[in-house]
PAKEGU-971072 format. One record per residue (C-alpha): residue number from 1; x, y, z. Coordinates in Angstrom, 2 decimals, decimal comma, always signed. Layout:
N
- n;xx;yy;zz
- NUM;X;Y;Z;
...
***
This chain:
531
- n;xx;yy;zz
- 1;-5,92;+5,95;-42,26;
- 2;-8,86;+8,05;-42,26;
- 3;-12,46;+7,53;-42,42;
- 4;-14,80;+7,51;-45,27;
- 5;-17,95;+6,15;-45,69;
- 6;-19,12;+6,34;-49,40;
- 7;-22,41;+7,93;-50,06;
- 8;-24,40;+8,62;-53,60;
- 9;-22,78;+11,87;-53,79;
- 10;-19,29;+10,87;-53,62;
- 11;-16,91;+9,66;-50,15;
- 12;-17,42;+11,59;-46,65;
- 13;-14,29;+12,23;-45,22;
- 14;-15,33;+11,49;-41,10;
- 15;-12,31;+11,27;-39,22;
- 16;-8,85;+13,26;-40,09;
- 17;-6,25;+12,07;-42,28;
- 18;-3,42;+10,74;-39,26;
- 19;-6,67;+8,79;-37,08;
- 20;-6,68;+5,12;-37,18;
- 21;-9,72;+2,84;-36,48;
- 22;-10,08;-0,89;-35,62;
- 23;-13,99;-2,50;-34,99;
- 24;-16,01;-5,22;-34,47;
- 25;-13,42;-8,48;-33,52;
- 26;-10,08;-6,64;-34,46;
- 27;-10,86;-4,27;-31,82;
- 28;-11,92;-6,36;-28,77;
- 29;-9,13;-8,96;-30,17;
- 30;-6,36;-6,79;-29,82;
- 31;-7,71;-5,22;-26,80;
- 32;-8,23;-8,88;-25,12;
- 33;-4,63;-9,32;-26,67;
- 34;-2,75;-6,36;-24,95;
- 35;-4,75;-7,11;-21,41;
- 36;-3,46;-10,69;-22,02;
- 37;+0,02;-9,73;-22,10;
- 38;-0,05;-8,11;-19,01;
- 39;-1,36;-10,86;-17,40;
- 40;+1,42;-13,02;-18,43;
- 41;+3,78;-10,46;-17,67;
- 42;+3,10;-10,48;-13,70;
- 43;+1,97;-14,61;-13,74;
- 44;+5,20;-15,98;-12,74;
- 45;+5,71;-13,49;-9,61;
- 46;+1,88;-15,43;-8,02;
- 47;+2,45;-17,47;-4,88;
- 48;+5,20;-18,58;-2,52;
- 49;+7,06;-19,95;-5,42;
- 50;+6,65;-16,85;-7,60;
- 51;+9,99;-14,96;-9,35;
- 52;+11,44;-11,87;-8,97;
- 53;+11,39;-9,45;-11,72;
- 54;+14,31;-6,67;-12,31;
- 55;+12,93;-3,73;-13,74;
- 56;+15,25;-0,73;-14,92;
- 57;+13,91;+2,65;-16,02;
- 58;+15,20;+5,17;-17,91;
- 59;+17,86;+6,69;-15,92;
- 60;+19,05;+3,48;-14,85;
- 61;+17,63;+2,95;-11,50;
- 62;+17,05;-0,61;-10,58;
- 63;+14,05;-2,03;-8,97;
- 64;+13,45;-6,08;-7,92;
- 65;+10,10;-6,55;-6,89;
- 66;+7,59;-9,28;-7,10;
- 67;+4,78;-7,08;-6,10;
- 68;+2,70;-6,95;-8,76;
- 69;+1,60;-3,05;-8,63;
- 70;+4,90;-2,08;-8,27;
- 71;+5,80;-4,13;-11,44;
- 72;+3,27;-2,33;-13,43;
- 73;+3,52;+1,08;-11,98;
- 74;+7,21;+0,93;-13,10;
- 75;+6,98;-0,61;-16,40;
- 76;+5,57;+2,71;-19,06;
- 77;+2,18;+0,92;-20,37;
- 78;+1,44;+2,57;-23,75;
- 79;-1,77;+0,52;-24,67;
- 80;-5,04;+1,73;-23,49;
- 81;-6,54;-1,85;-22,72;
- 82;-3,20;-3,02;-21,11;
- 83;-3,41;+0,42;-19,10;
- 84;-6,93;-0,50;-17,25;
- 85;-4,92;-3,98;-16,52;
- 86;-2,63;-1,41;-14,33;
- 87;-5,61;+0,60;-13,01;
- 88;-6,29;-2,44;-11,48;
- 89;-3,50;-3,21;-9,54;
- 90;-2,75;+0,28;-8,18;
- 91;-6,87;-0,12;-7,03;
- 92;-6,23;-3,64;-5,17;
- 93;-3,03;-2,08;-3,81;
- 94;-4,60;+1,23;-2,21;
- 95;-7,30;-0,41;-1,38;
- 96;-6,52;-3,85;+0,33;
- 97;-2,77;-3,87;-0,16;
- 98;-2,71;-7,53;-1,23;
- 99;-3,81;-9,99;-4,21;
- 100;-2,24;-7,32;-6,88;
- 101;-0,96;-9,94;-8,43;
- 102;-4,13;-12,31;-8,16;
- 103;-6,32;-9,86;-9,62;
- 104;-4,51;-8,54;-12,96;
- 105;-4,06;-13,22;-13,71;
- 106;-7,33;-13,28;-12,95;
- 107;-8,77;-10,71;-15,22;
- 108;-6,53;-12,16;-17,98;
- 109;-8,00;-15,18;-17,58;
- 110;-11,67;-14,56;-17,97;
- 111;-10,25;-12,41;-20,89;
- 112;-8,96;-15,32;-22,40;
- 113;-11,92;-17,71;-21,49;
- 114;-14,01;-14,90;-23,31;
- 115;-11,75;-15,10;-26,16;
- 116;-13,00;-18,44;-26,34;
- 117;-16,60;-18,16;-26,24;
- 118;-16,41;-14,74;-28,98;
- 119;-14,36;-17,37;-31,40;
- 120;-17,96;-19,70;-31,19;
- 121;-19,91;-16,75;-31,69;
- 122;-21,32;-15,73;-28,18;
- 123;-22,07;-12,25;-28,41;
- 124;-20,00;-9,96;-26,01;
- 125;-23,06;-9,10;-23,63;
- 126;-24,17;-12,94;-23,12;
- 127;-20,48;-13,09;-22,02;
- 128;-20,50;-10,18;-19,67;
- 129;-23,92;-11,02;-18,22;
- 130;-22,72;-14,40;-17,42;
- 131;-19,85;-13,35;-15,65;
- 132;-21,62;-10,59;-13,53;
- 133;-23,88;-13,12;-12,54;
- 134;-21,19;-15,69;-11,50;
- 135;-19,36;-12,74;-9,58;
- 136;-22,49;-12,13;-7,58;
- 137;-22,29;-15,59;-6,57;
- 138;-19,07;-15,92;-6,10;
- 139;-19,35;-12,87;-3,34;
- 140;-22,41;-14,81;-1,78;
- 141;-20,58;-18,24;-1,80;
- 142;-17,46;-16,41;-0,34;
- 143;-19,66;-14,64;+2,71;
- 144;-20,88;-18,44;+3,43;
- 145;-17,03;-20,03;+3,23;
- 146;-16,22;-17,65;+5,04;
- 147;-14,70;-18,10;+8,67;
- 148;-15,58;-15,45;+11,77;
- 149;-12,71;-14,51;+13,87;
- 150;-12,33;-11,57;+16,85;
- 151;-10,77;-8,62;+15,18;
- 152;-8,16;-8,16;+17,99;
- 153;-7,09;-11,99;+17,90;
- 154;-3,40;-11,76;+17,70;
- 155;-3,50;-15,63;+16,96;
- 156;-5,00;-15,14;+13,51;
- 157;-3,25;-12,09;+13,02;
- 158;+0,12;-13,45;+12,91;
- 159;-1,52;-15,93;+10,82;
- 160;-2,70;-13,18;+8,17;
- 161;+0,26;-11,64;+8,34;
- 162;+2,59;-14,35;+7,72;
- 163;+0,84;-15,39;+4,56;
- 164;+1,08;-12,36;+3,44;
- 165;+5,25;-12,62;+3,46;
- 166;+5,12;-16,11;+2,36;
- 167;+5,66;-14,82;-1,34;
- 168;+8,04;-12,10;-0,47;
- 169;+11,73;-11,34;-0,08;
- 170;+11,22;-11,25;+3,50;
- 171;+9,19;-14,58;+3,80;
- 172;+12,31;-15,91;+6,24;
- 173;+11,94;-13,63;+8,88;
- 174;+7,95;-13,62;+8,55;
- 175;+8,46;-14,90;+11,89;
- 176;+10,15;-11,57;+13,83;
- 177;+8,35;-9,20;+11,29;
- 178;+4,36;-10,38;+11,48;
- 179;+4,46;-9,77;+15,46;
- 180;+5,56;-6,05;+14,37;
- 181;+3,07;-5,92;+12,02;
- 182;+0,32;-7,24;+14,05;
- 183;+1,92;-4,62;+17,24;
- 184;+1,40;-1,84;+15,35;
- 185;-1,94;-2,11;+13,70;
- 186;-3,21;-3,03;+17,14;
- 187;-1,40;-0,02;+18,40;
- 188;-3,34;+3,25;+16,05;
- 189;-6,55;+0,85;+15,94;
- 190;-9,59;+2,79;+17,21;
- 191;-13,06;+1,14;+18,13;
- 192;-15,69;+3,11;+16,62;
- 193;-19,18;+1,49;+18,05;
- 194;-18,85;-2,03;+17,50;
- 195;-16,12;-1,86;+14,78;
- 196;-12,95;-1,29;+14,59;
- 197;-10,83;+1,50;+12,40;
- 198;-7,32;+1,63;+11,23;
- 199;-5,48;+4,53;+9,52;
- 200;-1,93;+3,44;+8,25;
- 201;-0,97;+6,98;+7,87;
- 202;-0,62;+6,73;+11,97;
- 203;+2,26;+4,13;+10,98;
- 204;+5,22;+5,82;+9,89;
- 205;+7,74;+3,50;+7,96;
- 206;+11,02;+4,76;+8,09;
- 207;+14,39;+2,28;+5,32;
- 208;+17,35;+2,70;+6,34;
- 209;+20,33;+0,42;+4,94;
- 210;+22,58;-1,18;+7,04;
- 211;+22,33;-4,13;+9,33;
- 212;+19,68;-7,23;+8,22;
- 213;+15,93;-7,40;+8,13;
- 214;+16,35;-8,84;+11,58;
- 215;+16,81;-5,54;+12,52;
- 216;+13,62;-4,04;+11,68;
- 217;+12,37;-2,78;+15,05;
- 218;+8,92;-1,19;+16,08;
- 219;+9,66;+2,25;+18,34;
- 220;+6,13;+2,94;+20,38;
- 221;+6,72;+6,53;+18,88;
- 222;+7,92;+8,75;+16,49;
- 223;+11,24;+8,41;+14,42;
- 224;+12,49;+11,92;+13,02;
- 225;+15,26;+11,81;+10,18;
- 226;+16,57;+14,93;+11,60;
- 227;+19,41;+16,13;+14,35;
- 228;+19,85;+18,15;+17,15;
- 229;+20,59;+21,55;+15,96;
- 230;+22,94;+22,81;+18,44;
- 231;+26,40;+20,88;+19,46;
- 232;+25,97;+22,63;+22,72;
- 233;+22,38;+20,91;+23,24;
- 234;+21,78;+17,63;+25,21;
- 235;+21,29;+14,50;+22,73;
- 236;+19,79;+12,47;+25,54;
- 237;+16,62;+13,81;+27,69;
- 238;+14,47;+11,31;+30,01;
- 239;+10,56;+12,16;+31,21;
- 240;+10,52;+14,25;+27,82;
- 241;+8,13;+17,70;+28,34;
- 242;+7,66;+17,80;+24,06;
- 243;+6,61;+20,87;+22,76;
- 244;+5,12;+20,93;+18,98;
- 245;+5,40;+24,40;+17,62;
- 246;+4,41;+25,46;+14,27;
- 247;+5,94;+28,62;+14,35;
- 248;+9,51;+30,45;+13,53;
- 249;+11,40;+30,63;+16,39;
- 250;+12,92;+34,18;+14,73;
- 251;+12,56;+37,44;+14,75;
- 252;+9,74;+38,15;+12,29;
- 253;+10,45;+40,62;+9,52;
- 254;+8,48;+43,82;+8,08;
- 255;+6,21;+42,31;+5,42;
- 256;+6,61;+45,72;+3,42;
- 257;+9,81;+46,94;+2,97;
- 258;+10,78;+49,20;+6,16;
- 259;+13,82;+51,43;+7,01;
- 260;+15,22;+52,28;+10,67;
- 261;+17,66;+55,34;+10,34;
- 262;+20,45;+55,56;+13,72;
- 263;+22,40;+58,51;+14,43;
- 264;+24,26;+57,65;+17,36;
- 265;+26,31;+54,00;+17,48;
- 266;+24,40;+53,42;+20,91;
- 267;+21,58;+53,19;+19,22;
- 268;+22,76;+50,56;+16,98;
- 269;+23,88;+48,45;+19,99;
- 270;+20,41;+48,95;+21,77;
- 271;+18,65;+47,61;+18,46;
- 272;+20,44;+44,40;+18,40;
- 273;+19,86;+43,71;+22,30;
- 274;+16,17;+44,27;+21,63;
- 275;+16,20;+41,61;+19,02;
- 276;+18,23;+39,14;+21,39;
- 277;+15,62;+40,50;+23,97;
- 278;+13,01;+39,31;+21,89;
- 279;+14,49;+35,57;+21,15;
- 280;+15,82;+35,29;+24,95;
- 281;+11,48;+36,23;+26,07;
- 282;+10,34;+33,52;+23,25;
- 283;+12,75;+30,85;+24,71;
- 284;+12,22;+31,79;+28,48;
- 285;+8,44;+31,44;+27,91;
- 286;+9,03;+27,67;+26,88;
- 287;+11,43;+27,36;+30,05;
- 288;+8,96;+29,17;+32,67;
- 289;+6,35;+25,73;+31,60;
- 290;+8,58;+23,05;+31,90;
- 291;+9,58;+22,32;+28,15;
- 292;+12,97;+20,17;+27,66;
- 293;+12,69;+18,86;+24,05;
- 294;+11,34;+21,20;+21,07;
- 295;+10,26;+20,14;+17,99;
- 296;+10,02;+22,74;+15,48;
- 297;+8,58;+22,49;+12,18;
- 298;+9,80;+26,40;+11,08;
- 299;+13,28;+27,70;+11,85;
- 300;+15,49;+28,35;+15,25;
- 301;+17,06;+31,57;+14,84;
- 302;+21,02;+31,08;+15,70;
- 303;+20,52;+33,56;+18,76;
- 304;+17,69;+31,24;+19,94;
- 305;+19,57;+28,06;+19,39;
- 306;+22,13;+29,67;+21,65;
- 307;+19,55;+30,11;+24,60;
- 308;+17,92;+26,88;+24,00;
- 309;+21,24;+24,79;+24,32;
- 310;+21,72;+27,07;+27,54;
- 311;+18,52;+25,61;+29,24;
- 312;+19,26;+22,06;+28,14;
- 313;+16,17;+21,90;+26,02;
- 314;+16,85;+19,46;+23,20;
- 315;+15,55;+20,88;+19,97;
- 316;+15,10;+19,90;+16,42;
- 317;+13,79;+22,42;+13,59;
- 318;+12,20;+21,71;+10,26;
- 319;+10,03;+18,73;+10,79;
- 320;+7,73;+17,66;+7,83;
- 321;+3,85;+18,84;+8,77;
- 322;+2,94;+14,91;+8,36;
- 323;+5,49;+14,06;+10,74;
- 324;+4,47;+17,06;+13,17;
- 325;+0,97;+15,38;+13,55;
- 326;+2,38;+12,13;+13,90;
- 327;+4,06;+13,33;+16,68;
- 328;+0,99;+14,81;+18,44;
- 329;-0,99;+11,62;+18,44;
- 330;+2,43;+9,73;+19,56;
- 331;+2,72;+12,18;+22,66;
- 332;-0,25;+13,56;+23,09;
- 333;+0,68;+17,11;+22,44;
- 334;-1,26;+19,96;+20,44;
- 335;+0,61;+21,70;+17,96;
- 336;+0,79;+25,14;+18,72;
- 337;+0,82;+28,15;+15,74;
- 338;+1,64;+30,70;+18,35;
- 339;+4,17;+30,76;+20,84;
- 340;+1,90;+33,30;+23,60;
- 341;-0,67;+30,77;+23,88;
- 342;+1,24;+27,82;+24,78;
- 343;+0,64;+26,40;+28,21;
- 344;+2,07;+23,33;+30,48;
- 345;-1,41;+21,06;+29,03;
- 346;-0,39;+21,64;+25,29;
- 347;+2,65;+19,48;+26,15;
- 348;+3,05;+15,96;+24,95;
- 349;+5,11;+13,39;+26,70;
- 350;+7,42;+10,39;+26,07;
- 351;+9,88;+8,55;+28,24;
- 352;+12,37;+9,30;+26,23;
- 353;+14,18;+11,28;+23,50;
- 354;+17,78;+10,90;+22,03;
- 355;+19,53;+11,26;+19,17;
- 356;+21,01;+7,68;+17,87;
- 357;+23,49;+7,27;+14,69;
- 358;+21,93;+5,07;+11,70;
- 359;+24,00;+4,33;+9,61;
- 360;+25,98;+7,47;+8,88;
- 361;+23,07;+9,80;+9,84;
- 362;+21,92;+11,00;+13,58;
- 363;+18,24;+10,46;+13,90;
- 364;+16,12;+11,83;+16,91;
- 365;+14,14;+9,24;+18,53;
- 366;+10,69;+9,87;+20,56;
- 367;+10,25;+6,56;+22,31;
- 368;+8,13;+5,48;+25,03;
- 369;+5,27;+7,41;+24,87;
- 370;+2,59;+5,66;+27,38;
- 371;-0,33;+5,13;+24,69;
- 372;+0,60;+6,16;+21,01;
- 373;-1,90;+6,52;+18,39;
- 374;+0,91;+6,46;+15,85;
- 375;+4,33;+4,43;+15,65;
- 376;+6,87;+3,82;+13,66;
- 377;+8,40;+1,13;+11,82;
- 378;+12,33;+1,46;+11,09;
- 379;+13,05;-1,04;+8,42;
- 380;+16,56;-2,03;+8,02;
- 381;+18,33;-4,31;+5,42;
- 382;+22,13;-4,86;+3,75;
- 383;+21,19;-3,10;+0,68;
- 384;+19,09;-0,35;-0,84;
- 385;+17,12;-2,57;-2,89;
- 386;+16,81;-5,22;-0,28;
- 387;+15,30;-2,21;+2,00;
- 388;+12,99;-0,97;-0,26;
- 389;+11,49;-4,54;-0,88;
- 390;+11,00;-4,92;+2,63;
- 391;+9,40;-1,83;+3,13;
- 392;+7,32;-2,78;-0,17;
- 393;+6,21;-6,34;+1,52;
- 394;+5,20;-4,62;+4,85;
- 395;+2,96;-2,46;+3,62;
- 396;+0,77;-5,27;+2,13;
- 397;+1,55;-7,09;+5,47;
- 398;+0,27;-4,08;+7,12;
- 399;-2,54;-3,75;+4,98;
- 400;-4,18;-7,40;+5,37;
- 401;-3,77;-6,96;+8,74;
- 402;-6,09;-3,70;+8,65;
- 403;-8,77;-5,55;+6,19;
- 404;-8,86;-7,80;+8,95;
- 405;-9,43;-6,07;+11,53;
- 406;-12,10;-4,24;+10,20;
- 407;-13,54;-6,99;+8,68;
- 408;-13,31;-9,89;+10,68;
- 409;-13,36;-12,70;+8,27;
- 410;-11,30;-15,29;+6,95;
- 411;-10,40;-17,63;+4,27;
- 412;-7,50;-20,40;+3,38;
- 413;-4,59;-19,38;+0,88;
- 414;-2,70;-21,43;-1,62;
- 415;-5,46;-21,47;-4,44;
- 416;-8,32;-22,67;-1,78;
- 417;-10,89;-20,74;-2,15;
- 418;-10,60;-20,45;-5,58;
- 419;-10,51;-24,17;-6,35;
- 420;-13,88;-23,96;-4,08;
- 421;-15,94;-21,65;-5,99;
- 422;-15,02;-23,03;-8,91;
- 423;-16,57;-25,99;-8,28;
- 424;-19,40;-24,49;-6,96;
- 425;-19,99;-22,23;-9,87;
- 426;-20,01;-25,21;-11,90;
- 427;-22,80;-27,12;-10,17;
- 428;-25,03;-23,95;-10,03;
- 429;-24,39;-23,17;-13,64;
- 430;-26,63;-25,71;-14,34;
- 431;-29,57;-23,73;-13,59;
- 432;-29,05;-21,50;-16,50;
- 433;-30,44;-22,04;-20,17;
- 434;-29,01;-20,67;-23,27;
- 435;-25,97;-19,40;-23,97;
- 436;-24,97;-17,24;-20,23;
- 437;-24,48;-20,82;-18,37;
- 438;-21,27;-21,56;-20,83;
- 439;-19,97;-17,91;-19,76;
- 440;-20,92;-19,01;-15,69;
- 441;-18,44;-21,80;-16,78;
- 442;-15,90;-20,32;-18,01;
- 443;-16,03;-17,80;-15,13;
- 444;-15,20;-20,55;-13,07;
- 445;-12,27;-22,07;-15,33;
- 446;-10,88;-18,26;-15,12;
- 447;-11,07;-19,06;-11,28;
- 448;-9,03;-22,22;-11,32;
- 449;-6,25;-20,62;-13,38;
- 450;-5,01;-19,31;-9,42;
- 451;-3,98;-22,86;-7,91;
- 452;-3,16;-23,87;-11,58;
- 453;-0,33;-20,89;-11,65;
- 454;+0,95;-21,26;-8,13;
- 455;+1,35;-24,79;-9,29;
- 456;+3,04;-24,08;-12,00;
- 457;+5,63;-21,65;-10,35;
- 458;+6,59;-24,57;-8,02;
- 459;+7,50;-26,89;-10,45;
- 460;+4,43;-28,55;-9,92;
- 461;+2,54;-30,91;-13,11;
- 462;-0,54;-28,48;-13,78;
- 463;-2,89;-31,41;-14,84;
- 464;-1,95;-34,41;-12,22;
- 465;-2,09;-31,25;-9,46;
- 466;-5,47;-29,61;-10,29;
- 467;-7,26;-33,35;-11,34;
- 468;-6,26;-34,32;-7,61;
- 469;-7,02;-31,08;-6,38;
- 470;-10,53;-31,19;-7,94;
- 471;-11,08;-35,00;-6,86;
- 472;-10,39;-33,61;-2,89;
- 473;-12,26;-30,49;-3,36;
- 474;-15,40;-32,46;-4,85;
- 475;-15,22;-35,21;-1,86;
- 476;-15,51;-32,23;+0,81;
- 477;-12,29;-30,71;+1,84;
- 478;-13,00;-27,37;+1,04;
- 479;-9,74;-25,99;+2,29;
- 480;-7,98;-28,29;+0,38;
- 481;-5,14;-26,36;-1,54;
- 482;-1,88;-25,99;-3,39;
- 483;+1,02;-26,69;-0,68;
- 484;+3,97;-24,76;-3,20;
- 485;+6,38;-25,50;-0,66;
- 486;+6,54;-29,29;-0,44;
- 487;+5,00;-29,39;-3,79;
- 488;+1,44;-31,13;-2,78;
- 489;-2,14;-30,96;-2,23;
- 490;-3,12;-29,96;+1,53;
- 491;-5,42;-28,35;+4,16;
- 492;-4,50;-24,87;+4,13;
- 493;-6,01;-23,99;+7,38;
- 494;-3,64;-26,92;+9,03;
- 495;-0,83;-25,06;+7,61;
- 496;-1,71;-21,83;+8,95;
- 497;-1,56;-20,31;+5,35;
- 498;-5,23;-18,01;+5,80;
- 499;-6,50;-14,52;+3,80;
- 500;-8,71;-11,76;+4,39;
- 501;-12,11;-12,46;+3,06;
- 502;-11,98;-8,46;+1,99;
- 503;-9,26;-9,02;-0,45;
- 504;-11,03;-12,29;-2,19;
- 505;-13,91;-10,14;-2,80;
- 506;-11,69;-7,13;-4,11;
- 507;-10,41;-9,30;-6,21;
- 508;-13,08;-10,75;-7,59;
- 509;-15,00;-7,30;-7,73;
- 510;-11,91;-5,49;-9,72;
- 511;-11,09;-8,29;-12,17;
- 512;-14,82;-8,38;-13,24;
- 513;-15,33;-5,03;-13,69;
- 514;-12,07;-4,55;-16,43;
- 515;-13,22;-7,71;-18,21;
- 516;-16,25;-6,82;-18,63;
- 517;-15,70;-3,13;-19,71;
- 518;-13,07;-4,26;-22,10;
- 519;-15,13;-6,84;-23,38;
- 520;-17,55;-3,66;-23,97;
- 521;-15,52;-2,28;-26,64;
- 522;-16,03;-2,71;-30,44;
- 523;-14,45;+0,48;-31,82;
- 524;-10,76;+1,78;-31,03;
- 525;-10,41;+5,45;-32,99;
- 526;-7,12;+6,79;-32,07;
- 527;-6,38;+10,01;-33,23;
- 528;-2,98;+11,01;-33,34;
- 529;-0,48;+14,60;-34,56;
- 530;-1,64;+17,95;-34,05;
- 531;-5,24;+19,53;-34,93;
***
């Protein structure tokens, strides 16, 4: 429908003929509405307890996940409200890697609570004032919950990371997988003054079907989903001299078009030894410094390849630049552009490197190298799906493990800290006059909806379960929480289940910040067809 606004001299047409308009409490209610919906969508898949969801897109691939940004990223979002909901998740996912899930319930629940409060008449600022008040607080109450640990405590690590499988596929070998974890983000960590600093990209995470999840292994080095490229090569080489060239091993040709003319056949024959010359010089210069293994990331000229396998130098062409750089921080080799400056120091090292059949495809391993700045983790499982879930529910493993590294600080699980602040926020509401301590409040009832869901999703009764969980919270256990898997109230740090403080506060921060700028809208003009 199109705009007009009536004036003394006849209608103003504002807005073209195809654009539609909603305002005032049609617009935030169907924007509240569609972010709503989302929530829902993603609430049964919170906690231990949490379902599965399949999800098949358009060509008819199949994805089971109960990570919540990979729910959303795969399900096409058409409303704009519902599409910040998803902004959110892929944020707490590249960000902290965990609480996905935690975040998008808990931003539909303040959206709901504000519902609430706009139905009485609060205007939509007195809402959002309230709440960025009470999420100030709640990041000041959370710094004082809060528990200090030693970044490199493997104890607490394992603990971190095994939470963070509790509510995955892979939650029954959380045992075998969180020392991985919590080996390899030790592994590429790097102390930077008095803090610590972890780049996954050092961790390359390899699927692979076949086998079980038991499988999984860490190799202290690179894994290259390539193969030897001569038959004639060795596939096994111990005390590895690597070198890491970034140049065609070929004879380079003419960038303009060039033309040789021969008159006599023995000049033909002495053209095609000097190019064999050539390669032979290229691969006797690697030789003459030691080199037995050769990764390339350009091509090996066939003539080359020949030479190579002749000197028993293991080599492998083609490698992806990420993986190439991987490598050098694995080894400790520089990557070298050209071939005449190469020396015996630009070599890196490893114990050892073969090629090993997975599956039905030959691999080249480069294990063993004596401190590696980057690793890799080979994830294995019985079926595509199975493996990419895994891989899915490491990297959040991964990921908690790096927030908590760098920021040493720790919370309880199951609904804890939640149930906490809650009841915090409720007390210190009091303070407030008017109508921003009712929007404090309900900031807080958004908070409880956490423990109230995990509860839910393990057949738990919502009301006996949060009264009880109140009544312990109020009489001082603070780390009283939901226990989904015997289906009670208990102390969360007894049962190991703990969090980084980093993703509490990320979720808090995220959540706020699309509730309140949804809660900012009054006026939807969509303009759709062509100008």
């Amino acid at each position: 429908m199109a705009s007009i606004q009536q004036t003394p001299n006849g209608p103003v047409l504002v807005l073209k003929e195809s654009a539609l308009q909603q305002k005032g409490k049609d617009a935030q209610k169907n924007n509240i509405t569609a972010a709503k919906l989302v929530a829902d969508l993603v609430r049964t898949s919170l906690g231990p307890r949490g379902l599965d969801k399949m999800l098949v897109d358009s060509i008819g691939d199949v994805t089971i996940t109960n990570d919540g940004a990979t729910i959303l990223k795969e399900i096409d979002v058409q409303h704009p409200a519902a599409k910040m909901m998803v902004e959110i998740a892929k944020t707490v996912d590249n960000e902290v890697g965990d609480g996905t899930t935690s975040s998008v319930v808990f931003a539909g629940a303040l959206l709901e609570k504000a519902e609430e409060l706009l139905a009485k008449d609060v205007h939509a600022s007195v809402i959002i004032d309230g709440y960025q008040a009470a999420h100030e607080k709640v990041l000041e109450l959370l710094s004082q919950l809060a528990k200090k640990i030693d970044p490199t405590d493997e104890e607490s690590l394992l603990k971190i990371a095994t939470t963070s499988m509790q509510s995955k596929l892979i939650s029954e070998d959380s045992g075998v997988l969180s020392k991985l974890v919590v080996d390899a983000v030790l592994r590429v960590a790097e102390k930077k003054g008095d803090k610590y600093v972890v780049d996954l990209d050092n961790i390359k995470v390899e699927k692979k079907t076949g086998g079980s999840i038991q499988n999984t292994e860490l190799v202290k080095g690179i894994v290259l989903d390539k193969e030897v490229v001569h038959s004639g090569m060795p596939t096994k080489i111990e005390g590895a001299k690597i070198a890491l060239l970034n140049a065609a091993l070929e004879v380079e040709k003419t960038e303009m078009s060039a033309e040789i003319r021969i008159t006599d056949p023995t000049q033909m024959q002495m053209f095609l030894e000097e190019e064999n010359r050539m390669l032979k010089s290229m691969v006797d210069k690697l030789q003459k410094i030691g080199v037995n293994v050769l990764i390339c990331q350009k091509g090996i000229d066939d003539i080359a390849q020949h030479y190579l396998a002749k000197y028993g130098i293991l080599s492998v062409r083609r490698v992806k630049e990420s993986d190439m750089t991987k490598l050098g921080k694995a080894t400790g080799g520089r990557i070298t552009t050209n071939l005449d400056d190469i020396t015996e120091k630009d070599l890196g090292h490893a114990d050892l490197v073969h090629q090993k059949k997975v599956e039905s495809d030959k691999w080249v391993f480069v294990e063993g190298c004596k401190n590696p700045k980057s690793v890799t983790v080979l994830v294995r499982g019985g079926s595509q799906r199975v493996v990419d879930e895994a891989d899915r529910s490491l990297h959040d493993a991964l990921m908690v493990v790096k927030d908590v590294i760098e920021k040493p600080a720790i919370v309880a699980g199951g609904g804890s800290p939640e149930a906490y602040l809650a009841s915090q926020l409720k007390e210190w509401s009091d303070n407030f006059e008017g109508r921003e301590q009712l929007a404090i409040r309900k900031y807080a009832e958004a908070l409880e909806v956490i423990p109230l869901t995990i509860a839910e999703n393990a057949g738990m009764d919502p009301i006996d379960t949060m009264t009880s969980l109140r009544a312990k919270q109020n009489s001082g256990r603070k780390w009283a929480g939901i226990n989904a898997k015997e289906g009670k109230i208990d102390d969360m740090f007894a049962l190991n289940i703990v969090e980084p403080v980093a993703v509490k506060e990320h979720i808090s921060k995220s959540a706020t910040e699309a509730a309140c700028m949804i809660l900012r809208i009054d006026d939807v003009i969509a303009v759709s067809g062509k100008r």
